[in-house]
py3Dmol code that shows the C-alpha trace and the ligand (Angstrom):
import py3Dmol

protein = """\
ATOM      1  CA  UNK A   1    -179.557  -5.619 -51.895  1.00  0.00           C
ATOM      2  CA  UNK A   2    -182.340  -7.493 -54.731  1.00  0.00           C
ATOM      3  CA  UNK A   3    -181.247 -10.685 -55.556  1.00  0.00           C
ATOM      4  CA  UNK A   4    -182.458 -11.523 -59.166  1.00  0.00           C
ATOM      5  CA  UNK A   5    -182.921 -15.030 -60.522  1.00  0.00           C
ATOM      6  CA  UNK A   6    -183.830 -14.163 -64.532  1.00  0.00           C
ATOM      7  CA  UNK A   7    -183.136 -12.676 -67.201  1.00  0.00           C
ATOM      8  CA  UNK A   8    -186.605 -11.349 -66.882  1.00  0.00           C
ATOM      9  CA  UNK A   9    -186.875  -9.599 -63.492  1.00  0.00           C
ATOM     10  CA  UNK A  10    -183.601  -8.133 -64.410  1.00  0.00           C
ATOM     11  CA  UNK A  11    -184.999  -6.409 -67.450  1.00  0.00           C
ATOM     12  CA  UNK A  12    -187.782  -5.019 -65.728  1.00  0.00           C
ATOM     13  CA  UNK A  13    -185.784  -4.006 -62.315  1.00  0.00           C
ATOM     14  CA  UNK A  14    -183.335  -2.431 -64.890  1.00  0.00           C
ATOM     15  CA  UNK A  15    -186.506  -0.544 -66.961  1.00  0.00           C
ATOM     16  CA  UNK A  16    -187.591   0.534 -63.603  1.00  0.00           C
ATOM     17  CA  UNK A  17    -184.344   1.831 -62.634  1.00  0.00           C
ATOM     18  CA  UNK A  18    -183.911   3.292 -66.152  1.00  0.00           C
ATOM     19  CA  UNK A  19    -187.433   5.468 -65.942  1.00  0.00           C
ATOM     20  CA  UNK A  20    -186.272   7.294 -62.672  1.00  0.00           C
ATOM     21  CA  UNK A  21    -183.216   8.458 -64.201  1.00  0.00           C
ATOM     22  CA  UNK A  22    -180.830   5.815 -62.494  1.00  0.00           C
ATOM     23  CA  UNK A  23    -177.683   4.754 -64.514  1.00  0.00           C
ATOM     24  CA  UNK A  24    -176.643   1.385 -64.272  1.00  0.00           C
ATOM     25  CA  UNK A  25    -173.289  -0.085 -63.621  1.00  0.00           C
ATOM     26  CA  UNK A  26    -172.512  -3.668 -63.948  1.00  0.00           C
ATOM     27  CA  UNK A  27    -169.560  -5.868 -62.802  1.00  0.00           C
ATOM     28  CA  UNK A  28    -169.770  -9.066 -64.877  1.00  0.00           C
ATOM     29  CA  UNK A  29    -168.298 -11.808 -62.178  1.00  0.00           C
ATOM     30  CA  UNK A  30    -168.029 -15.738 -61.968  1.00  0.00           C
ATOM     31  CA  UNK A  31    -168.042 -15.740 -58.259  1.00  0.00           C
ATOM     32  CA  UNK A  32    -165.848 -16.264 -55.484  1.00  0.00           C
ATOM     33  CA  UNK A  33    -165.274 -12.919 -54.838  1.00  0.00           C
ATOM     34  CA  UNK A  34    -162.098 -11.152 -54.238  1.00  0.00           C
ATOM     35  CA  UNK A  35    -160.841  -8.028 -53.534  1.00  0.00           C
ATOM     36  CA  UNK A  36    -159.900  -7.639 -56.831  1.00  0.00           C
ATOM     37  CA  UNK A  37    -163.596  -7.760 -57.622  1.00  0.00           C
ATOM     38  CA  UNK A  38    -164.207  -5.325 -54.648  1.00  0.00           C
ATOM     39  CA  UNK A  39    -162.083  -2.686 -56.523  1.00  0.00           C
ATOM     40  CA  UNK A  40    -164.415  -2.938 -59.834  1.00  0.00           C
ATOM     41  CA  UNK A  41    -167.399  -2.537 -57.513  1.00  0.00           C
ATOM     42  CA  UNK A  42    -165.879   0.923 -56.269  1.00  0.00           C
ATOM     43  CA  UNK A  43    -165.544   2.071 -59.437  1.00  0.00           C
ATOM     44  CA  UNK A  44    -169.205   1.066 -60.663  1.00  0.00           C
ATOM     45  CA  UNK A  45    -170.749   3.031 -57.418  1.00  0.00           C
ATOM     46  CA  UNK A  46    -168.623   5.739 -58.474  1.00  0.00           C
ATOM     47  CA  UNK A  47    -169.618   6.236 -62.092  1.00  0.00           C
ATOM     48  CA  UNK A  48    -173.305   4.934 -61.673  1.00  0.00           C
ATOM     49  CA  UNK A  49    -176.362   5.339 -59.280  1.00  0.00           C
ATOM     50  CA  UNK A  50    -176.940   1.603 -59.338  1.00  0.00           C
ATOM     51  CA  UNK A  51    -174.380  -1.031 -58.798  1.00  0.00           C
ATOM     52  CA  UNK A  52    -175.742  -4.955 -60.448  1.00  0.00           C
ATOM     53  CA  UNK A  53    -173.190  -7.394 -60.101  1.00  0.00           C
ATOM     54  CA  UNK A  54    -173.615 -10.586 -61.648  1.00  0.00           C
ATOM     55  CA  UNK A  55    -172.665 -14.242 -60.135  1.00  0.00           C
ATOM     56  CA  UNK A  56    -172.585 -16.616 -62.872  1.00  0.00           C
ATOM     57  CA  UNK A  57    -169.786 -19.542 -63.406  1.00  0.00           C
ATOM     58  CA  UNK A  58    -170.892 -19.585 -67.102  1.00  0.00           C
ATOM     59  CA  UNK A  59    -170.248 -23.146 -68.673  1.00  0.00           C
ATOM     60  CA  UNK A  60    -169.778 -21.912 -72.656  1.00  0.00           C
ATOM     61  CA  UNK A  61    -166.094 -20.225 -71.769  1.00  0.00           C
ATOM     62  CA  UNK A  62    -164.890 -23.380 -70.365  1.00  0.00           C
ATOM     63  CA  UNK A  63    -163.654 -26.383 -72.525  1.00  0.00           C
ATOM     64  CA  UNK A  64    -164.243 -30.196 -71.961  1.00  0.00           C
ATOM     65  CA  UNK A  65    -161.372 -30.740 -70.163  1.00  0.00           C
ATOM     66  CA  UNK A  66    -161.293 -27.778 -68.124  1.00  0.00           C
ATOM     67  CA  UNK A  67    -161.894 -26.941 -64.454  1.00  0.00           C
ATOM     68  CA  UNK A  68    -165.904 -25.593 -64.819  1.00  0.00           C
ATOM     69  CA  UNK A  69    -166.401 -27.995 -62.159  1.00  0.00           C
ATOM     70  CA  UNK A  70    -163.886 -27.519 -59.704  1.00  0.00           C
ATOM     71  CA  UNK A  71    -164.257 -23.780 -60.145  1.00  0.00           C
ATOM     72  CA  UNK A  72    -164.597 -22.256 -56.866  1.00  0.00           C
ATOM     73  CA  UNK A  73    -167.873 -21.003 -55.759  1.00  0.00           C
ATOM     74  CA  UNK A  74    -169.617 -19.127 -52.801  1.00  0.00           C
ATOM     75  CA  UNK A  75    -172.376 -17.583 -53.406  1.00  0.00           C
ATOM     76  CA  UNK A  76    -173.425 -17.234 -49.709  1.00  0.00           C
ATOM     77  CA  UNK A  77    -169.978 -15.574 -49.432  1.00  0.00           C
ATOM     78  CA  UNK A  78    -170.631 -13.771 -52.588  1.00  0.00           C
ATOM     79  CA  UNK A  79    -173.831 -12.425 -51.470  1.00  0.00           C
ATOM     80  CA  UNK A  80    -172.535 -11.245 -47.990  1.00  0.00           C
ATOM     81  CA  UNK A  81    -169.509  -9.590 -49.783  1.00  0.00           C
ATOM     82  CA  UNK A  82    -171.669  -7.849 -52.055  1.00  0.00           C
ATOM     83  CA  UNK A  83    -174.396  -6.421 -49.420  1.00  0.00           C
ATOM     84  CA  UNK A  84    -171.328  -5.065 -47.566  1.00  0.00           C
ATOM     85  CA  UNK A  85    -169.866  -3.334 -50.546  1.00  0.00           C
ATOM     86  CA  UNK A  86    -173.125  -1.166 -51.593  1.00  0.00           C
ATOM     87  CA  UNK A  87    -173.965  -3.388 -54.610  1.00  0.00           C
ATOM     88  CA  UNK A  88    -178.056  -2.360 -55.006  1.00  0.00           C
ATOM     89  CA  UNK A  89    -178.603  -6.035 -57.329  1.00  0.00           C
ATOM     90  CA  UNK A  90    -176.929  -9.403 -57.382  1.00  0.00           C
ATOM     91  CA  UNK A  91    -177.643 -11.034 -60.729  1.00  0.00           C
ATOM     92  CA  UNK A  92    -177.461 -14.818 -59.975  1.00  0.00           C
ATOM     93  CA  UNK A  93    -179.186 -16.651 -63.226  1.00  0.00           C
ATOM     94  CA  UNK A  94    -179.349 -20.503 -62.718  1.00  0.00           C
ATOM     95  CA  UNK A  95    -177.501 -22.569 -65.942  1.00  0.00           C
ATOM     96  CA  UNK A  96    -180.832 -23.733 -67.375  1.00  0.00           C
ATOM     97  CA  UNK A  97    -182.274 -20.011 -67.089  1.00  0.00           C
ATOM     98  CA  UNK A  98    -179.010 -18.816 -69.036  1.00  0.00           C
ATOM     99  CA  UNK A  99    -179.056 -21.630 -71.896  1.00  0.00           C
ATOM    100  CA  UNK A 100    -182.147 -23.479 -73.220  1.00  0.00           C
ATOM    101  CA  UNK A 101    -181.515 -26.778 -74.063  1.00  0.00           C
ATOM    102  CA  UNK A 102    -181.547 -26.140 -78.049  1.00  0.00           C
ATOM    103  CA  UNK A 103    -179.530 -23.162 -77.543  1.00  0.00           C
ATOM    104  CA  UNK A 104    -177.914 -22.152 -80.660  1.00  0.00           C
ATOM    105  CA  UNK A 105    -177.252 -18.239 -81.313  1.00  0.00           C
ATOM    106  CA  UNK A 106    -173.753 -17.396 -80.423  1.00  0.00           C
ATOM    107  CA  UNK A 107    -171.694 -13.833 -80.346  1.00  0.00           C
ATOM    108  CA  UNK A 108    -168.070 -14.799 -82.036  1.00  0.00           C
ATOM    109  CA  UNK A 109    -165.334 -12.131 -82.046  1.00  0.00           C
ATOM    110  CA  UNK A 110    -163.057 -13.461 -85.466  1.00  0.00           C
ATOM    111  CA  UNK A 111    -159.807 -11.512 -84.333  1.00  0.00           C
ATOM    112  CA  UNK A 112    -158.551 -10.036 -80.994  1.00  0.00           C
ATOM    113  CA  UNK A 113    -159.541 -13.603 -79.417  1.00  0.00           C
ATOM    114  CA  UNK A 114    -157.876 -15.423 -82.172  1.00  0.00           C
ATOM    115  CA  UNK A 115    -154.358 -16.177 -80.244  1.00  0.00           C
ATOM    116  CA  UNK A 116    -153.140 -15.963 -76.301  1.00  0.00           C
ATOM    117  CA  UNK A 117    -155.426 -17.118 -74.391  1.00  0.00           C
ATOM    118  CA  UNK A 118    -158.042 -18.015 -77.461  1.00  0.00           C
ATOM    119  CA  UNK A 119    -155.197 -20.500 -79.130  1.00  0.00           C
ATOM    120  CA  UNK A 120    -154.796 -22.166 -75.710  1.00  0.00           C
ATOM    121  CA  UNK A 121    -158.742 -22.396 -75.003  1.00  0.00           C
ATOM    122  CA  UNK A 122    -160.402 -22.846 -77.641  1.00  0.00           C
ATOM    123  CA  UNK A 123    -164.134 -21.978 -77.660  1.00  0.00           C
ATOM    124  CA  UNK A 124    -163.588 -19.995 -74.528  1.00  0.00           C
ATOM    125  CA  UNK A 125    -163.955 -16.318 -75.800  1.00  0.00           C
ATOM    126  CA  UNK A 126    -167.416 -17.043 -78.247  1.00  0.00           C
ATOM    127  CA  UNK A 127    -168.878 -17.975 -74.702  1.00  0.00           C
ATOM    128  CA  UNK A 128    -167.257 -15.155 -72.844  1.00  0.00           C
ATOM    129  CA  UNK A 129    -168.939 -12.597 -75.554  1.00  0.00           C
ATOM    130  CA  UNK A 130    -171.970 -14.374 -75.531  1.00  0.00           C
ATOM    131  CA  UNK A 131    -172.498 -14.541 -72.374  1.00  0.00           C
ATOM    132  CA  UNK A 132    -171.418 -10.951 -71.688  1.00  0.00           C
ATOM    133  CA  UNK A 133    -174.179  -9.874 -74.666  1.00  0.00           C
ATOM    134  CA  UNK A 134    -176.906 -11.904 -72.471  1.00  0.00           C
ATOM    135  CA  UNK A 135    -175.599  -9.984 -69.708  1.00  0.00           C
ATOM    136  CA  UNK A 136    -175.411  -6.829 -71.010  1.00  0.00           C
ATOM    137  CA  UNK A 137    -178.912  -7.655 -72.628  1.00  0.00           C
ATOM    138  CA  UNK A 138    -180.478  -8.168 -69.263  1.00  0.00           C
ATOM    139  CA  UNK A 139    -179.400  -5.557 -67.168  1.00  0.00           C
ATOM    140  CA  UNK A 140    -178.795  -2.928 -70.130  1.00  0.00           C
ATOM    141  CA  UNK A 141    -175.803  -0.888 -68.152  1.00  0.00           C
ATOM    142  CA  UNK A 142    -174.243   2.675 -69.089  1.00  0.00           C
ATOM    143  CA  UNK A 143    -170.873   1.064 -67.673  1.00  0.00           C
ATOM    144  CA  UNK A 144    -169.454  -2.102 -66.904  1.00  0.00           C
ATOM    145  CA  UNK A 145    -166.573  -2.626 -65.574  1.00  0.00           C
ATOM    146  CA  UNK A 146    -163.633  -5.659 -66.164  1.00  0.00           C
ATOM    147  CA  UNK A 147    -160.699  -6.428 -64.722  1.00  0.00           C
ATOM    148  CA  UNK A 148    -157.245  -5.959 -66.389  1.00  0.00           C
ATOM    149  CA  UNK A 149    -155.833  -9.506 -65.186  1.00  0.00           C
ATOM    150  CA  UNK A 150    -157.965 -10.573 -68.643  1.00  0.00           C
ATOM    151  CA  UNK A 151    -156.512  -7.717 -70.665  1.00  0.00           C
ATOM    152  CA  UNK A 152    -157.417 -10.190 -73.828  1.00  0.00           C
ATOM    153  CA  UNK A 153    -161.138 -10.336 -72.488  1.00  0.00           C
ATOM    154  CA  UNK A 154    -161.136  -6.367 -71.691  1.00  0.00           C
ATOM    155  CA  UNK A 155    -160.164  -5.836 -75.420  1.00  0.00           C
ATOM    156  CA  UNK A 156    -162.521  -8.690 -76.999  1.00  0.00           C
ATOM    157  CA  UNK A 157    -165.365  -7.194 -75.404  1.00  0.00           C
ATOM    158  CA  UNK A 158    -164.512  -3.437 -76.046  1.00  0.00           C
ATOM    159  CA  UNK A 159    -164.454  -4.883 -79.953  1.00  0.00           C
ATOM    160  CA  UNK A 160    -168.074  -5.961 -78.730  1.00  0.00           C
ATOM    161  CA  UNK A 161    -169.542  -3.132 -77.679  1.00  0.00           C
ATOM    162  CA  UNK A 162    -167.763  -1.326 -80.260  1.00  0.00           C
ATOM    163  CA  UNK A 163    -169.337  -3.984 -83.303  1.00  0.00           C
ATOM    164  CA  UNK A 164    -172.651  -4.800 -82.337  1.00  0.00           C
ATOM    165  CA  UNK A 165    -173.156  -0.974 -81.076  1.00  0.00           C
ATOM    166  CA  UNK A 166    -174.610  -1.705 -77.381  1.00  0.00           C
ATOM    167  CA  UNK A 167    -174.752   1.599 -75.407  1.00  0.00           C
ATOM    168  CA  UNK A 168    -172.244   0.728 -72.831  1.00  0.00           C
ATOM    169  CA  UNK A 169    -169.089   2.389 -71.504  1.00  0.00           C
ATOM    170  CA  UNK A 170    -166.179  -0.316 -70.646  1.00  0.00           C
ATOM    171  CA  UNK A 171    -164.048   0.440 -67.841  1.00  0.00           C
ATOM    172  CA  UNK A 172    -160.637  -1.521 -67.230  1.00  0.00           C
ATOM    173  CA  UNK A 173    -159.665  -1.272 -64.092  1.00  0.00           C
ATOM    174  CA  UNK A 174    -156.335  -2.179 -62.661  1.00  0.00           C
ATOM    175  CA  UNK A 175    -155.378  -5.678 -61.575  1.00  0.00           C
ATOM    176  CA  UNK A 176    -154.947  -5.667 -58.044  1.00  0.00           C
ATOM    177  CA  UNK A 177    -152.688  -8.114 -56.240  1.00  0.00           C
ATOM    178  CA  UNK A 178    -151.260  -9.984 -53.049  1.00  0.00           C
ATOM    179  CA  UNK A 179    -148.341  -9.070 -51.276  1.00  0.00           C
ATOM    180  CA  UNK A 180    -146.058 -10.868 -53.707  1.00  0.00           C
ATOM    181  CA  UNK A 181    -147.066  -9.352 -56.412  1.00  0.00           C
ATOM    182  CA  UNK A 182    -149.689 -12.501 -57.304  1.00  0.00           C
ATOM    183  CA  UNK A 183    -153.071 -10.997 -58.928  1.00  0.00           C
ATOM    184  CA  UNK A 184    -155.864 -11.780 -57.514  1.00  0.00           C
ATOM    185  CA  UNK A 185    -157.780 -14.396 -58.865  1.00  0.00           C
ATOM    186  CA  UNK A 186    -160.626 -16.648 -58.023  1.00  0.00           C
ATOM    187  CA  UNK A 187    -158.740 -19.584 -58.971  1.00  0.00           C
ATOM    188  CA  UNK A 188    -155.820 -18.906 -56.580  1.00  0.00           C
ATOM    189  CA  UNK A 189    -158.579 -20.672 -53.810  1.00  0.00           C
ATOM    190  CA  UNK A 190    -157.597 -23.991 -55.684  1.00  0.00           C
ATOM    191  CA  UNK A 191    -153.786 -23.713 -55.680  1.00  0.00           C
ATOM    192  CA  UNK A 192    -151.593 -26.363 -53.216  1.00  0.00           C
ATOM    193  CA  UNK A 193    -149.598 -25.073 -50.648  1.00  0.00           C
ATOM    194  CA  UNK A 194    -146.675 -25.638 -53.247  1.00  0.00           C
ATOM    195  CA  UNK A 195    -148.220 -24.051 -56.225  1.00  0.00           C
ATOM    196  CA  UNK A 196    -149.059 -21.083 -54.113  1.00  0.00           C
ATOM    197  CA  UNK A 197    -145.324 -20.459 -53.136  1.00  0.00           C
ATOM    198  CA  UNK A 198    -144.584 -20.626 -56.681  1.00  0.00           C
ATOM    199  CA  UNK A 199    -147.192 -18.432 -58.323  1.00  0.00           C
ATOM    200  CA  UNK A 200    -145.442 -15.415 -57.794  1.00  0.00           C
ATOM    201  CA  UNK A 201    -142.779 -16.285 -60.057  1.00  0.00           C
ATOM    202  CA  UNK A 202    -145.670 -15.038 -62.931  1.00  0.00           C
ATOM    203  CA  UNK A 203    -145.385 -11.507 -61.938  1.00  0.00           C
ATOM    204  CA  UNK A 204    -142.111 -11.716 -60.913  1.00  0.00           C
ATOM    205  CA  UNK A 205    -141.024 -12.765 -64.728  1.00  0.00           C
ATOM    206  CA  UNK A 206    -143.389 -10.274 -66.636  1.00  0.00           C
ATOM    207  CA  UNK A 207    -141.851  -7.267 -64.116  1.00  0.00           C
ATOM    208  CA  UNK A 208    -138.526  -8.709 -65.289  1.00  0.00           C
ATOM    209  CA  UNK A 209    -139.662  -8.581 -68.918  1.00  0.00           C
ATOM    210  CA  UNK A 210    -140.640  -5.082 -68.572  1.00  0.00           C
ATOM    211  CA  UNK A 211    -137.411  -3.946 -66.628  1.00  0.00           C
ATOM    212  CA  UNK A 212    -135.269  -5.351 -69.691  1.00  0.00           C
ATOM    213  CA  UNK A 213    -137.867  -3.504 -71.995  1.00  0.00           C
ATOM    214  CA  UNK A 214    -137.435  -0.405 -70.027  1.00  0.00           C
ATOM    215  CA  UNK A 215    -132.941  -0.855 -70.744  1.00  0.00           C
ATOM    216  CA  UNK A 216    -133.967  -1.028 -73.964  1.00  0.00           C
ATOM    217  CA  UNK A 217    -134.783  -4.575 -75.237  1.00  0.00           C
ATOM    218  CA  UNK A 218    -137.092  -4.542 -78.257  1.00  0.00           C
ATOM    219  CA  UNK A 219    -137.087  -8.359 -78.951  1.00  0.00           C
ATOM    220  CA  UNK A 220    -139.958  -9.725 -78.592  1.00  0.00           C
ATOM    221  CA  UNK A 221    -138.440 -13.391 -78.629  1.00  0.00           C
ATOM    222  CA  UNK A 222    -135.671 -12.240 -75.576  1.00  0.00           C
ATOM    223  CA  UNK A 223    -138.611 -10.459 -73.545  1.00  0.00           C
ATOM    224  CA  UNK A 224    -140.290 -13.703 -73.529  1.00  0.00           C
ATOM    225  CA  UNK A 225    -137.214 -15.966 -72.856  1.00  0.00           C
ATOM    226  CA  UNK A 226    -136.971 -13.961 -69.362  1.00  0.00           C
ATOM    227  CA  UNK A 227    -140.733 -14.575 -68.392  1.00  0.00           C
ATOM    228  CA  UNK A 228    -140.132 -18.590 -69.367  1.00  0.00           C
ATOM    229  CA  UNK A 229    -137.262 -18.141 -67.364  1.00  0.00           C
ATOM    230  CA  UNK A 230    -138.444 -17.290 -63.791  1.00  0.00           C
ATOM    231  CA  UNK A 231    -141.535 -19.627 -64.759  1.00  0.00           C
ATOM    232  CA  UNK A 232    -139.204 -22.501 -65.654  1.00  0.00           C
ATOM    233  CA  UNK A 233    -136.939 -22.009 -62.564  1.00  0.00           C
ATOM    234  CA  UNK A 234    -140.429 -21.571 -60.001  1.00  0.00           C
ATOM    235  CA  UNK A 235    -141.029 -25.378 -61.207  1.00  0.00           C
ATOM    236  CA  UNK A 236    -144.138 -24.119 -63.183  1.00  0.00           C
ATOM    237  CA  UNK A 237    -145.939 -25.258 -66.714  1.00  0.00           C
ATOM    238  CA  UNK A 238    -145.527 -22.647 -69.402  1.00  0.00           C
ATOM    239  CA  UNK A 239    -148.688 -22.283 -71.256  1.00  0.00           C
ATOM    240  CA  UNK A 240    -147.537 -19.258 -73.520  1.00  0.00           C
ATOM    241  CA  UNK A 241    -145.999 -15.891 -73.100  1.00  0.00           C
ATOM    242  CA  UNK A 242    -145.932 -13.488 -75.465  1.00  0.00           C
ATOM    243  CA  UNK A 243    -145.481 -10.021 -76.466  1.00  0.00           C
ATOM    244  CA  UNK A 244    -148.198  -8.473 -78.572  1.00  0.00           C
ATOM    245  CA  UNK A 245    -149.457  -4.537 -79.187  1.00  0.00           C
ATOM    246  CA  UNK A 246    -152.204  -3.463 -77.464  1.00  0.00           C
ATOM    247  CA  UNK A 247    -154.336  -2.464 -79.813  1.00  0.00           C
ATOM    248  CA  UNK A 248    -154.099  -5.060 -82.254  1.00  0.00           C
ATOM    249  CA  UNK A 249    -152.811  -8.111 -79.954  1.00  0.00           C
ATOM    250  CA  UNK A 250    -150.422  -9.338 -82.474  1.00  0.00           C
ATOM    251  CA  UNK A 251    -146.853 -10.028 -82.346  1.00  0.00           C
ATOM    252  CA  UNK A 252    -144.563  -8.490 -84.268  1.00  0.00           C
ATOM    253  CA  UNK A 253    -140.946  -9.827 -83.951  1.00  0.00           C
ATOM    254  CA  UNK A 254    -139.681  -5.971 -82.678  1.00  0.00           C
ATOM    255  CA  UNK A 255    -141.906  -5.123 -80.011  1.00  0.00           C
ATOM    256  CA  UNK A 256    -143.748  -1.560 -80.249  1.00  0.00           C
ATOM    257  CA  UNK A 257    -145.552   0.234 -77.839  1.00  0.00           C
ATOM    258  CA  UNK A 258    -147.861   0.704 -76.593  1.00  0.00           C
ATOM    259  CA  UNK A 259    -148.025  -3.732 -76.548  1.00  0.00           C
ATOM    260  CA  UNK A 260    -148.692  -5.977 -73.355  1.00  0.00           C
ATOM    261  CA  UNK A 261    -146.073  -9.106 -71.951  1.00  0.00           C
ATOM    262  CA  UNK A 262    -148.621 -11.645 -71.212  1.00  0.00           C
ATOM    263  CA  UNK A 263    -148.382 -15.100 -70.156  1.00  0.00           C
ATOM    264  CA  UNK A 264    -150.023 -18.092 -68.797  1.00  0.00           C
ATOM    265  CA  UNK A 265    -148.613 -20.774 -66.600  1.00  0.00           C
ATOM    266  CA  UNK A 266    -150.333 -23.754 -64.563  1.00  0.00           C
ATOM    267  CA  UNK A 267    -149.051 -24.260 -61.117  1.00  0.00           C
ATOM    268  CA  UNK A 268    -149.896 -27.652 -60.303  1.00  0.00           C
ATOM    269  CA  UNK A 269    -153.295 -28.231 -62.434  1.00  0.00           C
ATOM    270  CA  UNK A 270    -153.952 -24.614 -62.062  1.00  0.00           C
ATOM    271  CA  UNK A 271    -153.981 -21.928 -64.949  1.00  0.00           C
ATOM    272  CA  UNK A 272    -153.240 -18.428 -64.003  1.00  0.00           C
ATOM    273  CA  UNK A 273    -153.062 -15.661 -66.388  1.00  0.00           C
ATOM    274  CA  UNK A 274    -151.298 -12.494 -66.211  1.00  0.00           C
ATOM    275  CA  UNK A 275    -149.694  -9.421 -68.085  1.00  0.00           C
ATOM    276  CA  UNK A 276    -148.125  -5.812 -68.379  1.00  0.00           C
ATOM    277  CA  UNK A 277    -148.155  -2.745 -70.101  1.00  0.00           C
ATOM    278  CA  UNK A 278    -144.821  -2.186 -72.064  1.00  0.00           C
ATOM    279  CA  UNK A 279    -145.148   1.760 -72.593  1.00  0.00           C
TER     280      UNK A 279
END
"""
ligand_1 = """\
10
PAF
O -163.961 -12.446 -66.186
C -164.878 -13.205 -65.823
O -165.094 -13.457 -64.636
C -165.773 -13.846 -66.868
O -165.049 -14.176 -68.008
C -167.003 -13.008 -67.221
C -166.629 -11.677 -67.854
C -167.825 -12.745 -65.962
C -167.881 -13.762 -68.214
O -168.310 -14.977 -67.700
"""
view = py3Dmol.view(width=600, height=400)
view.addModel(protein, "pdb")
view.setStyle({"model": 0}, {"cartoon": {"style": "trace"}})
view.addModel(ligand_1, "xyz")
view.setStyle({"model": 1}, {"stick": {}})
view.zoomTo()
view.show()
């Protein structure tokens, strides 16, 4: 496995690659690798010839008084995970490589990242798509492939690709999970003993939203009561649950499918996200 440092050497790896004939796949990652990660890189080795993943805990998609600091990271982990799983590149730009010091040029998606998770976070998606467009600009994939834990994300950067016209196929892969039904998620690493007991109750409430949608509730307002429910009763923070259509992510007060139950909670001073299709 080539470990790449810049923007740079990626581009001309990638050109390399490119002039033999290789297509590209690229997992986009922040690090501390999972298995949910583990499942995207399966799917890039199966649709590509070459596998980059990136490793970058990208400061722009977190706000001031957010955890970019007491994100977890391993990159020696990271590295050792990767080599075993077949990746061919690992994409590890330093900060100061990523953003000059006068950086000012931004990619800003004006409506999918408007609400959910973009109401609560402010700021966060302009540096997700921009730093996906660097990405994507680097190491100029056929495919990349996202997780859909960040449905919001999967469909902000579809609008992306789709807007700005870059020559890549987005895969969303299914959210994979613990035992309990908790996704995976780098951020579980920082949850309490406490917190972790009670994280479950996420999933547990949105597969209760869903049964009730299944009998036949078409409420958006009652579908979302339930999820608060099991939330309030685990002891956990309600951030915001809602139930929006897929395609548009808004929120109608009849629910319609093909639309998504998602919701995000902190358990103890940690934010987890999560959702489900409603079909
Ligand atoms: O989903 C993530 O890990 C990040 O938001 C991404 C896509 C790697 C951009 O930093």
């Amino acid at each position: 496995m080539t470990l790449i440092e810049s923007a740079r050497d990626m581009q001309g790896q990638a050109q390399a690659w490119r002039r033999a004939g290789r297509r590209i796949a690229l997992v986009p990652t922040m690090g501390a690798l999972h298995d949910g990660h583990l499942s995207l890189v399966r799917i890039a080795r199966a649709e590509a010839d070459i596998t980059v993943v990136s490793l970058f805990v990208n400061p722009t998609q977190f706000g001031p008084a957010e955890d970019f600091a007491a994100y977890p990271r391993d990159s020696d982990g990271d590295r050792r995970l990767c080599e075993a799983a077949g990746v061919d590149a690992l994409y590890h730009p330093a900060a100061a490589a990523m953003y000059a010091e006068d950086f000012s040029t931004w990619v800003n998606e004006e409506s999918l990242s408007r609400d959910l998770c973009g109401a609560s976070r402010p700021g966060h998606f302009r540096g997700v798509t921009t730093v996906v467009a660097k990405l994507f600009n680097a190491v100029g994939p056929d495919v990349a492939v996202f997780g859909q834990k960040d449905a919001q994300q999967a469909l902000v950067i579809e609008r992306m690709v789709r807007d700005l016209d870059y020559p890549v196929r987005v895969i969303v892969a299914p959210t994979v999970r613990e035992a309990d039904g908790l996704a995976m998620s780098s951020r579980n690493r920082r949850l309490s003993a406490e917190a972790r007991q009670q994280a479950p109750a996420l999933y547990r409430g949105l597969c209760r939203a869903r049964e009730a949608f299944e009998n036949g509730e078409r409420r958006a307002a009652a579908l979302e009561a339930v999820v608060a429910a099991e939330l309030r009763a685990a002891g956990a923070r309600l951030d915001y649950v809602t139930v929006v259509s897929r395609r548009t992510l808004r929120r109608g007060e009849t629910v319609v499918a093909p639309a998504l139950v998602a919701a995000a909670a902190f358990l103890g001073d940690v934010r987890l996200i999560d959702n489900l299709f409603l079909d």
